[in-house]
N, C-alpha and C positions, 0 to 999 in steps of 0.2 A: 794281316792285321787282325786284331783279336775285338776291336770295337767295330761296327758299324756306323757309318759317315751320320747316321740322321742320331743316332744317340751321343756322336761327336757334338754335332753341332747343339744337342739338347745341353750338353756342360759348357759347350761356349755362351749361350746364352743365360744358363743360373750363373757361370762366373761374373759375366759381363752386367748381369740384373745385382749382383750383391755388392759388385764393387761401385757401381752408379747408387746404390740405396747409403753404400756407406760414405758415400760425398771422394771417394778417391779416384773414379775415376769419371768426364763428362764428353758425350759425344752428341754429333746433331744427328749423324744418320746410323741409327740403327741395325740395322739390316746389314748396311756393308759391313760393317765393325763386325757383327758377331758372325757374317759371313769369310774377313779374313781370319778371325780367333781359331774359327775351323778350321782352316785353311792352317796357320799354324799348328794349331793343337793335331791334324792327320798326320802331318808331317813328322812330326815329333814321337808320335807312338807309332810311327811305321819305320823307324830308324834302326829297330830291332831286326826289322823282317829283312831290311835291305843287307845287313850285315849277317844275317844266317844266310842269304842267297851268295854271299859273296865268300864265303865259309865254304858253301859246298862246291861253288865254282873249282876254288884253290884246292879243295879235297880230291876232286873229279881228276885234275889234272896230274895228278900224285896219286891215281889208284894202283896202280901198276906196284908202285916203288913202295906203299903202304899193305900191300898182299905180297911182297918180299922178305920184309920185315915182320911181319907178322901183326903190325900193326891195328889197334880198334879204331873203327868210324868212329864210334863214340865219344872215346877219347881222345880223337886229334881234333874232334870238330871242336870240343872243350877247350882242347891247347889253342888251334888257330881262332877261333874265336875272343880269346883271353887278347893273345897276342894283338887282334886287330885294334880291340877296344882299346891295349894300351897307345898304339901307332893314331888311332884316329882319335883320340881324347872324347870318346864317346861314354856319356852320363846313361846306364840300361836303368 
């Protein structure tokens, strides 16, 4: 993941502080709230990371048959990754 959990949760609380200032959003307890906003918001920017591990998985298993063909890492981790995102309706 390219953010850190404590600068995560620093945006869960400006968001959670601007939309309670602009009267849209109202909660009693604090803490949880912007402890689950993190909680979604890591989730969300780690979606990426889980779909390049799952990229290389399916690469790994097709190295043989991709040094046959003469194939690039490069370029198929491109293809299979494209492909995944269209299979998993995954918003990067």
């Amino acid at each position: 993941m390219r953010y850190q959990r404590e600068y995560v949760a620093y945006m869960a609380k400006q968001v959670l502080k601007r939309l309670g200032a602009a009267g849209l959003v109202q909660f009693d307890q604090a803490d949880y709230v912007t402890e689950v906003m993190t909680q979604v918001m890591l989730d969300e920017l780690s979606v990426e990371d889980r779909l390049n591990e799952d990229v290389r998985k399916i690469l790994e298993q097709h190295g043989e048959e991709m040094k046959q063909v003469g194939a690039s890492y490069e370029e198929m981790f491109k293809k299979v990754k494209k492909q995944l995102v269209r299979e998993r309706k995954v918003v990067l």
